[in-house]
KELO-283325 format. One record per residue (C-alpha): residue number from 0; residue in three letters; x, y negated, z. Coordinates in steps of 0.2 Angstrom, whole numbers. Layout:
<site><k>NUM</k><r>Ala</r><c1>X</c1><c2>Y</c2><c3>Z</c3></site>
...
END
This chain:
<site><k>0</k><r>Unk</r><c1>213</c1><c2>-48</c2><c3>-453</c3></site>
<site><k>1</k><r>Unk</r><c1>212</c1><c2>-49</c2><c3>-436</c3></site>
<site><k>2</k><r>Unk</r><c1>194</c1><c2>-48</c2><c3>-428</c3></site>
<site><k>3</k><r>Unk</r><c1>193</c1><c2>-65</c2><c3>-418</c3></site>
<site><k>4</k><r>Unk</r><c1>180</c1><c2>-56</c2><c3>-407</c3></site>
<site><k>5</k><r>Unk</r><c1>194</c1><c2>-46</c2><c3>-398</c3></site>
<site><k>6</k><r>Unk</r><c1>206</c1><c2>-57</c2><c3>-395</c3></site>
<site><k>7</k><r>Unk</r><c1>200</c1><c2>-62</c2><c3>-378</c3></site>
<site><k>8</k><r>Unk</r><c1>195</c1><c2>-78</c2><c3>-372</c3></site>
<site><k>9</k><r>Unk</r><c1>205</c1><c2>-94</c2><c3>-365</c3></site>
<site><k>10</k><r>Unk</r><c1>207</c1><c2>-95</c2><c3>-345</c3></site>
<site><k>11</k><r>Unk</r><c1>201</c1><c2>-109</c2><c3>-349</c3></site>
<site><k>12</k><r>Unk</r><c1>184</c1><c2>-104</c2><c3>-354</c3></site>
<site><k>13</k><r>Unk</r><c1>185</c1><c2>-88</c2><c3>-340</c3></site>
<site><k>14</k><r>Unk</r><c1>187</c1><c2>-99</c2><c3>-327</c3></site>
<site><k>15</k><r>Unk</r><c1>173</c1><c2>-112</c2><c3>-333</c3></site>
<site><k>16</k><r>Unk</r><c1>160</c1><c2>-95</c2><c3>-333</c3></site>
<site><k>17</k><r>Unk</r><c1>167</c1><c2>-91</c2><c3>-315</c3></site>
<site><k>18</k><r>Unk</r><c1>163</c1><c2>-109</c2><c3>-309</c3></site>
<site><k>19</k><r>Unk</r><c1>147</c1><c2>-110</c2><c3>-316</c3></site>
<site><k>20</k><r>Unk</r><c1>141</c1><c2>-95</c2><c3>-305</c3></site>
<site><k>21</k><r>Unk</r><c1>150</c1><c2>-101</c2><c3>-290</c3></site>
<site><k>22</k><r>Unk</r><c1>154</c1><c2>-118</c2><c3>-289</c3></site>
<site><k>23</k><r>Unk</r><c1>169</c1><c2>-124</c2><c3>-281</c3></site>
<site><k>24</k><r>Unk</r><c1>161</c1><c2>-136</c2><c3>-271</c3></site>
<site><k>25</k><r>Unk</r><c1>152</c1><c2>-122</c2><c3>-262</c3></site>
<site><k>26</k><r>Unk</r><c1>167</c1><c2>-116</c2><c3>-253</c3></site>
<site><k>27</k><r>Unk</r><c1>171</c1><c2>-121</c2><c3>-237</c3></site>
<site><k>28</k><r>Unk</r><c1>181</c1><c2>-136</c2><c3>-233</c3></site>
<site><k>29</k><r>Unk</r><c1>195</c1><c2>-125</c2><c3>-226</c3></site>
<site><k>30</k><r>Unk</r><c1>196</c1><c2>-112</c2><c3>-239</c3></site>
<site><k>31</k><r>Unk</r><c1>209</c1><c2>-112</c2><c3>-256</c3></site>
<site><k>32</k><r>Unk</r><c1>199</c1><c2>-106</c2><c3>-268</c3></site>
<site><k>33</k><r>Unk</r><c1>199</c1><c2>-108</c2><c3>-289</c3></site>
<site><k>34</k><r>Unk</r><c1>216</c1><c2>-105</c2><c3>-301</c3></site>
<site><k>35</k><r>Unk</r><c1>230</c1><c2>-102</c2><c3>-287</c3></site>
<site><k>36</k><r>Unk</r><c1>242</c1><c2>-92</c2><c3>-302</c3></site>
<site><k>37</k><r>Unk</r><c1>244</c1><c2>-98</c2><c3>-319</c3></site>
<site><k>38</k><r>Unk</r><c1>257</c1><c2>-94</c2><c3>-329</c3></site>
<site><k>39</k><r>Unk</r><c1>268</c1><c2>-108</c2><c3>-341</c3></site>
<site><k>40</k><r>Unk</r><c1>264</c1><c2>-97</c2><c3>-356</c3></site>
<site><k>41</k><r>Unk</r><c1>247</c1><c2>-98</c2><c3>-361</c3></site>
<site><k>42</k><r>Unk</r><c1>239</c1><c2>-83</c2><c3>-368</c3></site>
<site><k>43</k><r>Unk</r><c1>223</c1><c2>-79</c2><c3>-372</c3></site>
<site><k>44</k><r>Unk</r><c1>212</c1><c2>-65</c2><c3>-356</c3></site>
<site><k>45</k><r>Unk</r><c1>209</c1><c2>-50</c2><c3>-363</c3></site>
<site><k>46</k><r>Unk</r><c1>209</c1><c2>-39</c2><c3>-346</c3></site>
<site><k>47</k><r>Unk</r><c1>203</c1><c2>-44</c2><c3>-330</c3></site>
<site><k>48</k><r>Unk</r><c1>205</c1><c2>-36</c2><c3>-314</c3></site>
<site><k>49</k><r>Unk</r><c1>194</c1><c2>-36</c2><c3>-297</c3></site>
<site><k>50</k><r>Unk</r><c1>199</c1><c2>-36</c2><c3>-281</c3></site>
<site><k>51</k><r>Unk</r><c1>193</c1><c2>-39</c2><c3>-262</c3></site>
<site><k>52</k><r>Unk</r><c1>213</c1><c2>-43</c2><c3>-258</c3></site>
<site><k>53</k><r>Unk</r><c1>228</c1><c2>-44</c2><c3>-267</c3></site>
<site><k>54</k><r>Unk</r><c1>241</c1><c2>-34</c2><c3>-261</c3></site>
<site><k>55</k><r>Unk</r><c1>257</c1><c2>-26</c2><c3>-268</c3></site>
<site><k>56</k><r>Unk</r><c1>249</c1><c2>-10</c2><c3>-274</c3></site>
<site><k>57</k><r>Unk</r><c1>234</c1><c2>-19</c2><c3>-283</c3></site>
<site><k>58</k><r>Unk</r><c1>248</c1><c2>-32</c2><c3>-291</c3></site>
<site><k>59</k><r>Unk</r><c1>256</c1><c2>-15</c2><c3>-296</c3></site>
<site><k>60</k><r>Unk</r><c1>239</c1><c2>-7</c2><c3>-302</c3></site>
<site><k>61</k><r>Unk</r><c1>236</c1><c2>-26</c2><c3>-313</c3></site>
<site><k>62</k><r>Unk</r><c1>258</c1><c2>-24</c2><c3>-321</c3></site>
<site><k>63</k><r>Unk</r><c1>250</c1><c2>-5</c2><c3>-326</c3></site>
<site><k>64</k><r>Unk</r><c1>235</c1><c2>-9</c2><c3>-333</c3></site>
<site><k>65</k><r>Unk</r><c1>241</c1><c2>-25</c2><c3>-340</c3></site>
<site><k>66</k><r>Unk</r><c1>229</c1><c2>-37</c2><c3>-333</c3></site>
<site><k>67</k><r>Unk</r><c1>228</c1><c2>-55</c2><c3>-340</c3></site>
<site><k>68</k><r>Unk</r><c1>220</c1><c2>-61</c2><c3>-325</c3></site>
<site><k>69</k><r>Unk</r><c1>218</c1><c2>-55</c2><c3>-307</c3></site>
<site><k>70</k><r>Unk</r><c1>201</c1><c2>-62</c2><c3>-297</c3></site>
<site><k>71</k><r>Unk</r><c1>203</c1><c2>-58</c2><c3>-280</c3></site>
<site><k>72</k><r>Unk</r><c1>190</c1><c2>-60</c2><c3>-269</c3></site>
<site><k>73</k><r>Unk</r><c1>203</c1><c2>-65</c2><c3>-254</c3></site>
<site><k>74</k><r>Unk</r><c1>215</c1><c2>-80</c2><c3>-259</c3></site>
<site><k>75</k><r>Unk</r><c1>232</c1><c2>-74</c2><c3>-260</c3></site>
<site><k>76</k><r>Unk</r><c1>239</c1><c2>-88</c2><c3>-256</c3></site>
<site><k>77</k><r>Unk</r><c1>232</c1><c2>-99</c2><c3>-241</c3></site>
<site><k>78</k><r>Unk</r><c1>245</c1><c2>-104</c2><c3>-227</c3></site>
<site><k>79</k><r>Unk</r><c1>255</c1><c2>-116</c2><c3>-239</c3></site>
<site><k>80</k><r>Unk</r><c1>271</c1><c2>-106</c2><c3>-249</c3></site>
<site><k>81</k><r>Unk</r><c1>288</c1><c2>-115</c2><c3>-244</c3></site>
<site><k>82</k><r>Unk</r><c1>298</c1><c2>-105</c2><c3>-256</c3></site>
<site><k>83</k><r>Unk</r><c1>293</c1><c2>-92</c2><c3>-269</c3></site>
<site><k>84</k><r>Unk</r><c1>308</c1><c2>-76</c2><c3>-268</c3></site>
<site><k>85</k><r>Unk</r><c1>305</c1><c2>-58</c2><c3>-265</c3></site>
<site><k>86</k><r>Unk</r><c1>309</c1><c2>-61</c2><c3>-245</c3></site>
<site><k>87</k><r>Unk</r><c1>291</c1><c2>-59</c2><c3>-241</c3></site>
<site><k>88</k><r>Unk</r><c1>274</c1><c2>-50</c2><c3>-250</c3></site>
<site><k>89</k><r>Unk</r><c1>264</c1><c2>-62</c2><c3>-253</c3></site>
<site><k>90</k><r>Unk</r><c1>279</c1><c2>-72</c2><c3>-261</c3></site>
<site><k>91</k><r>Unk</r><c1>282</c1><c2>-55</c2><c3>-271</c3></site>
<site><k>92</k><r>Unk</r><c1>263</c1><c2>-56</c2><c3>-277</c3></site>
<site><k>93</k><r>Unk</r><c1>266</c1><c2>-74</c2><c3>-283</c3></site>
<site><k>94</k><r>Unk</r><c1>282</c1><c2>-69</c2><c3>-290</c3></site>
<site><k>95</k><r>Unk</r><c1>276</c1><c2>-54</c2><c3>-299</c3></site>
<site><k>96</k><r>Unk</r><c1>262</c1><c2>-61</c2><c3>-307</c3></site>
<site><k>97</k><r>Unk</r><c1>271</c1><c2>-76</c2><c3>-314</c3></site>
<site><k>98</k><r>Unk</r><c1>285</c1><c2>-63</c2><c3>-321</c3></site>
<site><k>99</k><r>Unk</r><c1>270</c1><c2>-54</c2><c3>-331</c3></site>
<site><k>100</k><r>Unk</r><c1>259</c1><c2>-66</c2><c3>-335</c3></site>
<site><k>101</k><r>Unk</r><c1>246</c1><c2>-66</c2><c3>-323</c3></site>
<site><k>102</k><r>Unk</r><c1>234</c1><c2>-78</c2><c3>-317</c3></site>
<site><k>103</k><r>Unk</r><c1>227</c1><c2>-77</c2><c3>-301</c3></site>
<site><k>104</k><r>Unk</r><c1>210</c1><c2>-85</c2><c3>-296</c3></site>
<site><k>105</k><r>Unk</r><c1>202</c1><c2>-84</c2><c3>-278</c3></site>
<site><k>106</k><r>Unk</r><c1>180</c1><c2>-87</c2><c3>-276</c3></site>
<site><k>107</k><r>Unk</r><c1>181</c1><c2>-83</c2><c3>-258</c3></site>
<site><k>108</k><r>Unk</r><c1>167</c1><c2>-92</c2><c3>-247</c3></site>
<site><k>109</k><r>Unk</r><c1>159</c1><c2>-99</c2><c3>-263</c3></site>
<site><k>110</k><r>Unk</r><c1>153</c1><c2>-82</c2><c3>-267</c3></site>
<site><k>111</k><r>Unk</r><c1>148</c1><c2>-80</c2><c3>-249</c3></site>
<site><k>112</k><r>Unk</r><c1>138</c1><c2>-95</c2><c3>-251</c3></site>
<site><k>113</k><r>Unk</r><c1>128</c1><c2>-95</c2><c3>-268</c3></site>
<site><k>114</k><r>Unk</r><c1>113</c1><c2>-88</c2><c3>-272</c3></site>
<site><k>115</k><r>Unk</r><c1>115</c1><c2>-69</c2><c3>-278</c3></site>
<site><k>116</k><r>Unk</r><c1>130</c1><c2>-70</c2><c3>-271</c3></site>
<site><k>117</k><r>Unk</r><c1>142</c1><c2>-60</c2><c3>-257</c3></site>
<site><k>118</k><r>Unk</r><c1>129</c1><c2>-59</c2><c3>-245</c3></site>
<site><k>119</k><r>Unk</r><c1>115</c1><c2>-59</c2><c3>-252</c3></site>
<site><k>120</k><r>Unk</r><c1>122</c1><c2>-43</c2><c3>-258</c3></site>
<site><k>121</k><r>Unk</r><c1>123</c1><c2>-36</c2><c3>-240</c3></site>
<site><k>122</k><r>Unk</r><c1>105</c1><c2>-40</c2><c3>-239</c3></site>
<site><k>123</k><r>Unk</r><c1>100</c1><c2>-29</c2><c3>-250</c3></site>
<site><k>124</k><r>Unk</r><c1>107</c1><c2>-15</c2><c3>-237</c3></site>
<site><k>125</k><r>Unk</r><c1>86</c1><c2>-14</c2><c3>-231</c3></site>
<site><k>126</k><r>Unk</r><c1>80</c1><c2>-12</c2><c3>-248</c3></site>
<site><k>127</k><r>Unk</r><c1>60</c1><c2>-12</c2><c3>-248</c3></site>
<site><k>128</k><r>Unk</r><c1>63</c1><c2>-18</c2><c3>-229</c3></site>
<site><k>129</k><r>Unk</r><c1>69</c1><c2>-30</c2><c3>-233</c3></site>
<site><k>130</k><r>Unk</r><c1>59</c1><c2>-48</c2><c3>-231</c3></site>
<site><k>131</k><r>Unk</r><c1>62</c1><c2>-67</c2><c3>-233</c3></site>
<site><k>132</k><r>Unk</r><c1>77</c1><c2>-72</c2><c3>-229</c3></site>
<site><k>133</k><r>Unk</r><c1>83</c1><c2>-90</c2><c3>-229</c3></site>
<site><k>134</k><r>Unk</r><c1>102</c1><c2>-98</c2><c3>-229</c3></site>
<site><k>135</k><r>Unk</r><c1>112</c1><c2>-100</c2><c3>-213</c3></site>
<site><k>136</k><r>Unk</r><c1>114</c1><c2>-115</c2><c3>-211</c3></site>
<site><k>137</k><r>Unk</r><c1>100</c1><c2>-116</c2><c3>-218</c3></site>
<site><k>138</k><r>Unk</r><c1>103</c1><c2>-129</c2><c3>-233</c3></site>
<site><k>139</k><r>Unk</r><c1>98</c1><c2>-120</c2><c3>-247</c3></site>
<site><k>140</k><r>Unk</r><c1>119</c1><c2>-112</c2><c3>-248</c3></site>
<site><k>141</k><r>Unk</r><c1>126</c1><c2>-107</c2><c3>-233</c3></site>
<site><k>142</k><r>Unk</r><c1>139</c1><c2>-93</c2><c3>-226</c3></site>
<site><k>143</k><r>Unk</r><c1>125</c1><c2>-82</c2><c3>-220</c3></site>
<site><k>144</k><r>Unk</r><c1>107</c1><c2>-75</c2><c3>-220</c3></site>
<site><k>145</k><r>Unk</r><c1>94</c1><c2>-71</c2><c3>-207</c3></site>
<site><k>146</k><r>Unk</r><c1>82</c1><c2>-61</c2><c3>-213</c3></site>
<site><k>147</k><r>Unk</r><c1>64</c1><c2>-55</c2><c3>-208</c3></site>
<site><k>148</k><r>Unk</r><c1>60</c1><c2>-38</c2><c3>-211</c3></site>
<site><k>149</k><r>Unk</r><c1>43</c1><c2>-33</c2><c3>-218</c3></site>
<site><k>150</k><r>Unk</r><c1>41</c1><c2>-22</c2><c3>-202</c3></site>
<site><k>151</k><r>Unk</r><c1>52</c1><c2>-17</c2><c3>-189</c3></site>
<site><k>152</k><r>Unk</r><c1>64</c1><c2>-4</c2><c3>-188</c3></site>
<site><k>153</k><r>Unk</r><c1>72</c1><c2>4</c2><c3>-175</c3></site>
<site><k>154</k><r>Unk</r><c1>91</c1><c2>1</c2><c3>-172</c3></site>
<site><k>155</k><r>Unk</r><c1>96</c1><c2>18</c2><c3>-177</c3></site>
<site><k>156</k><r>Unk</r><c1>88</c1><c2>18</c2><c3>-194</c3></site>
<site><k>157</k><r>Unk</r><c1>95</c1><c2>-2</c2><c3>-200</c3></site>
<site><k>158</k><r>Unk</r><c1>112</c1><c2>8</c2><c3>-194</c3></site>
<site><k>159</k><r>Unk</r><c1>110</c1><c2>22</c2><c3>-209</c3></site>
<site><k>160</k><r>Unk</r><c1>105</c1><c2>11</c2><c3>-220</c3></site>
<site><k>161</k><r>Unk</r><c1>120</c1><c2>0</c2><c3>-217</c3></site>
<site><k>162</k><r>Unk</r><c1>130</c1><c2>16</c2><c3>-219</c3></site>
<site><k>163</k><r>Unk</r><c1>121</c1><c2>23</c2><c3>-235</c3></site>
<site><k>164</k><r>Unk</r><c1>125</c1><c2>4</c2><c3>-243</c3></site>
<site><k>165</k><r>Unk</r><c1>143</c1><c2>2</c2><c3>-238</c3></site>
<site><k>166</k><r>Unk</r><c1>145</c1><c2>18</c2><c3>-242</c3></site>
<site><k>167</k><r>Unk</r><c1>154</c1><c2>22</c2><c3>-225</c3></site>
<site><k>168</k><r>Unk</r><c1>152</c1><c2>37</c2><c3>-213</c3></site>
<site><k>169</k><r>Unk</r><c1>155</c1><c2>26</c2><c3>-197</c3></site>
<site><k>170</k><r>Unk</r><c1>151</c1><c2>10</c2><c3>-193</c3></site>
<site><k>171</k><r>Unk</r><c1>153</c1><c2>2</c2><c3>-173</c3></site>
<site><k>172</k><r>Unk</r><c1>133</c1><c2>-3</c2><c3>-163</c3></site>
<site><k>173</k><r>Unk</r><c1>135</c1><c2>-14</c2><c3>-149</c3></site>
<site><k>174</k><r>Unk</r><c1>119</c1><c2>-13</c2><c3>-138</c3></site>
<site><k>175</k><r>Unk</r><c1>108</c1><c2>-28</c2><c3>-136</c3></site>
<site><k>176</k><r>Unk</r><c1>109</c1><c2>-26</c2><c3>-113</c3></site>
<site><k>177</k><r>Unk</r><c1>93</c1><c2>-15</c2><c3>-109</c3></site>
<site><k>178</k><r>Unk</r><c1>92</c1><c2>-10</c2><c3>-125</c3></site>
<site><k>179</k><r>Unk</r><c1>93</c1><c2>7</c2><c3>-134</c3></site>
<site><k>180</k><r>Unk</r><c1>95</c1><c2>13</c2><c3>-153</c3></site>
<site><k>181</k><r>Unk</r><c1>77</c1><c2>16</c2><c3>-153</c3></site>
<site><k>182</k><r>Unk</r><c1>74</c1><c2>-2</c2><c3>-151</c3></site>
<site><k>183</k><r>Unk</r><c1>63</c1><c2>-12</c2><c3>-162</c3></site>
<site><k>184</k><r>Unk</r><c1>71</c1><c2>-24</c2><c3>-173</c3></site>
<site><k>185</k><r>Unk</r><c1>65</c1><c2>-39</c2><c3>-184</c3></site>
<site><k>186</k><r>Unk</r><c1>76</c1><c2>-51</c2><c3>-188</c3></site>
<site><k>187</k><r>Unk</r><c1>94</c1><c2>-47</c2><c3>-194</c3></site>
<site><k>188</k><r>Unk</r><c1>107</c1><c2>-61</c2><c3>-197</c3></site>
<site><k>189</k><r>Unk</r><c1>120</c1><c2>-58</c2><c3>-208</c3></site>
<site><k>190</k><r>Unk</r><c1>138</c1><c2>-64</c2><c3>-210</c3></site>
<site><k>191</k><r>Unk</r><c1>151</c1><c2>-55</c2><c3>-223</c3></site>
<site><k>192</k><r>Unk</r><c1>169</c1><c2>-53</c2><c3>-217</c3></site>
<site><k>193</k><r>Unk</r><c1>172</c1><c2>-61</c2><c3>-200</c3></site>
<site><k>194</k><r>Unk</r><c1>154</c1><c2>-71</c2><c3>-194</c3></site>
<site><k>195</k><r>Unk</r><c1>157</c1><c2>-74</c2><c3>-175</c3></site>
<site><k>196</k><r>Unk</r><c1>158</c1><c2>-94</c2><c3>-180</c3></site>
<site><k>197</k><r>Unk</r><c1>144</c1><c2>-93</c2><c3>-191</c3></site>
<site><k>198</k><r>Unk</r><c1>131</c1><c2>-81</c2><c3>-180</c3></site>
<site><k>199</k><r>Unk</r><c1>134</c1><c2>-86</c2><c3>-163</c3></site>
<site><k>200</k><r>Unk</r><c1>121</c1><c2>-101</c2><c3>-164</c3></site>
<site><k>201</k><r>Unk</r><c1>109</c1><c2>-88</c2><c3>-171</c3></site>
<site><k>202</k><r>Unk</r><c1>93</c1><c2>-83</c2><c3>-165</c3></site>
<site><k>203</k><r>Unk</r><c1>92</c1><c2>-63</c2><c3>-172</c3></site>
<site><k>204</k><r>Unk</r><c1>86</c1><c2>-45</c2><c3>-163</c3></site>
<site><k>205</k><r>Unk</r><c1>104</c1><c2>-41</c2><c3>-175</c3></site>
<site><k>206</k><r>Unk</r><c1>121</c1><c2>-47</c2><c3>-181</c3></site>
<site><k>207</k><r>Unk</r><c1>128</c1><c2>-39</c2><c3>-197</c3></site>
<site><k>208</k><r>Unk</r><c1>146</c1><c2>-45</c2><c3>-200</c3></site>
<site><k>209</k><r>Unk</r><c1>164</c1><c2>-36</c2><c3>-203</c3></site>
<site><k>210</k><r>Unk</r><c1>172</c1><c2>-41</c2><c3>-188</c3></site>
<site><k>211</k><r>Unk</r><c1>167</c1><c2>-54</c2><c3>-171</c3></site>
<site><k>212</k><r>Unk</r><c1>179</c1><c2>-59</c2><c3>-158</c3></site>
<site><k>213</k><r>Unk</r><c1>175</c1><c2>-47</c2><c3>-141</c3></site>
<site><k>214</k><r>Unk</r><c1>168</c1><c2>-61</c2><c3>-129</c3></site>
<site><k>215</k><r>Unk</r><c1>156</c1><c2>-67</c2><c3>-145</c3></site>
<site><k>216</k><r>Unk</r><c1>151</c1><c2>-48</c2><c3>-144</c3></site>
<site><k>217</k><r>Unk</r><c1>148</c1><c2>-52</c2><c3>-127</c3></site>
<site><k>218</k><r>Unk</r><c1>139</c1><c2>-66</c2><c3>-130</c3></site>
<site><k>219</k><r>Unk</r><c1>127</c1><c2>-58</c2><c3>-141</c3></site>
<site><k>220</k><r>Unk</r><c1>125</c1><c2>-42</c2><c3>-131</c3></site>
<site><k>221</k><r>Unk</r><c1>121</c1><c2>-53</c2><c3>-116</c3></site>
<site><k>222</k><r>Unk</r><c1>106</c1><c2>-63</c2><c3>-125</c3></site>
<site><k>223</k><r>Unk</r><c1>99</c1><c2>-48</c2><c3>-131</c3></site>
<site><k>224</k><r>Unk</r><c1>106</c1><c2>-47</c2><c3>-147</c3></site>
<site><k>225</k><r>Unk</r><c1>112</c1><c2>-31</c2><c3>-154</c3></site>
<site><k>226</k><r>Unk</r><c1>129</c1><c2>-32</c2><c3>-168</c3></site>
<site><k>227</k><r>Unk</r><c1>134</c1><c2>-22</c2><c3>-181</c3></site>
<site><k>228</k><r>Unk</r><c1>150</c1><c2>-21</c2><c3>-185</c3></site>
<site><k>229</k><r>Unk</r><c1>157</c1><c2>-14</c2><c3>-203</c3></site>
<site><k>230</k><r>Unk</r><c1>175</c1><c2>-21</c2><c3>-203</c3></site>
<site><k>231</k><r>Unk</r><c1>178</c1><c2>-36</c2><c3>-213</c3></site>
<site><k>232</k><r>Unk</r><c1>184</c1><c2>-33</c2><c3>-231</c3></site>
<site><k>233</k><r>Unk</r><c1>167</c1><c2>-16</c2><c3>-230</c3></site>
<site><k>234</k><r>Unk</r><c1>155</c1><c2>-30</c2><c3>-229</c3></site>
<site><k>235</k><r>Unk</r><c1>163</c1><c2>-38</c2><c3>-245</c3></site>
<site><k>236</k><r>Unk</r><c1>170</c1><c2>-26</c2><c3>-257</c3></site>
<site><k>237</k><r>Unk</r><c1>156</c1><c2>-18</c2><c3>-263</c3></site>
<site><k>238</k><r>Unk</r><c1>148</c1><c2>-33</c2><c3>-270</c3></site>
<site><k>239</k><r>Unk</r><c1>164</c1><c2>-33</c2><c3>-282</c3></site>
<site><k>240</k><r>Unk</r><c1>153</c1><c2>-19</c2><c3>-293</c3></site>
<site><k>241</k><r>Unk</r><c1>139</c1><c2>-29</c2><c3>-294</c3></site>
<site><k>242</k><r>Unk</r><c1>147</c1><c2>-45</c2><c3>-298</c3></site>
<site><k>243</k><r>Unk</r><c1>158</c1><c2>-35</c2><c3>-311</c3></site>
<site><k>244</k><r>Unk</r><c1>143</c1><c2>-31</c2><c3>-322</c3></site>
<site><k>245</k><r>Unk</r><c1>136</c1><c2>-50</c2><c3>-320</c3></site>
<site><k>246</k><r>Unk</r><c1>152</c1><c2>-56</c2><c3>-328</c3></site>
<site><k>247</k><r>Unk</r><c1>154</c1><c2>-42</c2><c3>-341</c3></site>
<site><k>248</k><r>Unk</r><c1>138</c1><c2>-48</c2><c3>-345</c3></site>
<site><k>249</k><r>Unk</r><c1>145</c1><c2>-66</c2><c3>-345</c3></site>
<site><k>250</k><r>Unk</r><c1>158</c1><c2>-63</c2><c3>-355</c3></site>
<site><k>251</k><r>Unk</r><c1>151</c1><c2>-52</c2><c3>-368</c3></site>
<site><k>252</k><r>Unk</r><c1>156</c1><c2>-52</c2><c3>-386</c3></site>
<site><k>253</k><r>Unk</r><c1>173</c1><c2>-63</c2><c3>-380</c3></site>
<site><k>254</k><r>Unk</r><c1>184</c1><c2>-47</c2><c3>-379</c3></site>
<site><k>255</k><r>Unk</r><c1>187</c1><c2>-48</c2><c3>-362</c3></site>
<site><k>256</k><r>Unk</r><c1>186</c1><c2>-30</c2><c3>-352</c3></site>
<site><k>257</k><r>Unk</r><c1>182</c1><c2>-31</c2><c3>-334</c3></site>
<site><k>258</k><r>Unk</r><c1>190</c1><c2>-18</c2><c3>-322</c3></site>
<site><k>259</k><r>Unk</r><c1>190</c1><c2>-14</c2><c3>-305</c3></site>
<site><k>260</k><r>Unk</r><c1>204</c1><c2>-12</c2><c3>-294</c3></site>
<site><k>261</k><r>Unk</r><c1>206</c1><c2>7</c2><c3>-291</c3></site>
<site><k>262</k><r>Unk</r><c1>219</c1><c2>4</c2><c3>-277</c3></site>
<site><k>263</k><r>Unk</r><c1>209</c1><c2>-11</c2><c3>-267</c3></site>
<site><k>264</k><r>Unk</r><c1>204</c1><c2>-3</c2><c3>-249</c3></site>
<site><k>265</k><r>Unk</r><c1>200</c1><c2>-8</c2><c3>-229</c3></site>
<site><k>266</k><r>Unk</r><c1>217</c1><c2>-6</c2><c3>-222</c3></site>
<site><k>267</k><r>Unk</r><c1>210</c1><c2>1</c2><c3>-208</c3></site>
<site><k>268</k><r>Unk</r><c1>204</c1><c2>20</c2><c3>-206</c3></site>
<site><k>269</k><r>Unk</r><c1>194</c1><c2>30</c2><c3>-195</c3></site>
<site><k>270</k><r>Unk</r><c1>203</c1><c2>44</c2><c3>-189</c3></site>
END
């Protein structure tokens, strides 16, 4: 007799647990998040597979490990398809996925959003440093954090302990003008991925983000705020471990394994 415990649960009812933790309505206005990939054939999630973005290699990694479902932070699909053939990637990745079975769903900015989400995550860079830290906008959910720390630190040591979290050897310091990396700093606000749109507005001794246009650098530099930048998918990935163990969690006793992608990186290097 087979053991009804292991034969995985419906998308369905996957989907229903990812919504609860991150609802849909969270995500911007802009954004395609939720089920983008679902296959005719129904069949039962036994095998789900994290990833910051979907590319060819992970779409691979899922055929190989024989993933049910894919979760990928970035939505694969987000300018509108006109024709799903093997002419480009991302039509491949649909194409793919459809051919083994595999559905595809896309949080995006509603784990940026949620509490105990994306960046509440990247707060946790300052550890005991860290203080209260409220939504930005601040509406109880928003796309970033400014945070107070319980005492100031200087420039230099926030930028180790951004290192030591992202587990990354360099990161790029933009200098506050008249300031130096022994400069005192309070308040950090904090975007994941790309934040010029969402920090510029924001009063901070620090902006944390992935990536900001150069004249928002600028900006920031020029009002005496200092930025951090990690590159966009570093200030994301990592919360892919934590959010992993939250849905094991979710999930347990349903037969579902959770994986993570072991092929999933910044395309960018250092070199």
């Amino acid at each position: 007799m087979t053991n009804a415990r292991n034969c995985g649960l419906s998308l369905h009812d996957v989907i229903a647990k990812l919504d609860n933790f991150a609802p849909k309505s969270l995500a911007e206005s802009w954004d395609n998040v939720g089920l983008l990939v679902e296959p005719v054939t129904k069949k039962n999630i036994k095998r789900i597979l994290l990833t910051n973005d979907l590319t060819e290699d992970v779409v691979e990694e899922a055929v190989k490990v024989c993933a049910d479902l894919i979760i990928s932070y970035h939505p694969p699909i987000f300018v509108p398809l006109k024709s799903v053939t093997g002419r480009t990637w991302k039509e491949r990745i649909v194409a793919t996925c459809l051919e083994n079975r595999i559905a595809v769903y896309s949080p995006h900015t509603s784990f940026d959003a949620v509490s105990g989400g994306v960046n509440d995550w990247l707060t946790s860079a300052f550890g005991m440093f860290g203080g209260h830290c409220t939504t930005v906008p601040p509406h109880g959910v928003g796309m970033g954090r400014l945070c107070c720390l319980k005492r100031p630190l200087e420039l230099s040591a926030i930028a180790e302990l951004v290192k030591e979290h992202l587990n990354l050897q360099h990161i790029r310091v933009a200098l506050a003008r008249h300031k130096y990396m022994e400069s005192r700093v309070s308040t950090v606000a904090i975007c994941a991925g790309s934040g010029s749109s969402v920090l510029k507005s924001v009063q901070a001794d620090l902006y944390l983000t992935g990536e900001m246009q150069h004249h928002d650098i600028l900006d920031a530099v020029h009002k005496g705020t200092h930025v951090i930048l990690c590159d966009h998918s570093n200030t994301e990935r990592g919360f892919l471990k934590v959010f992993a163990e939250k849905l094991a969690t979710e999930l347990c006793g349903g037969g579902v394994e959770v994986m993570l992608s072991e092929t999933d990186r910044d395309p960018l290097q250092i070199i």
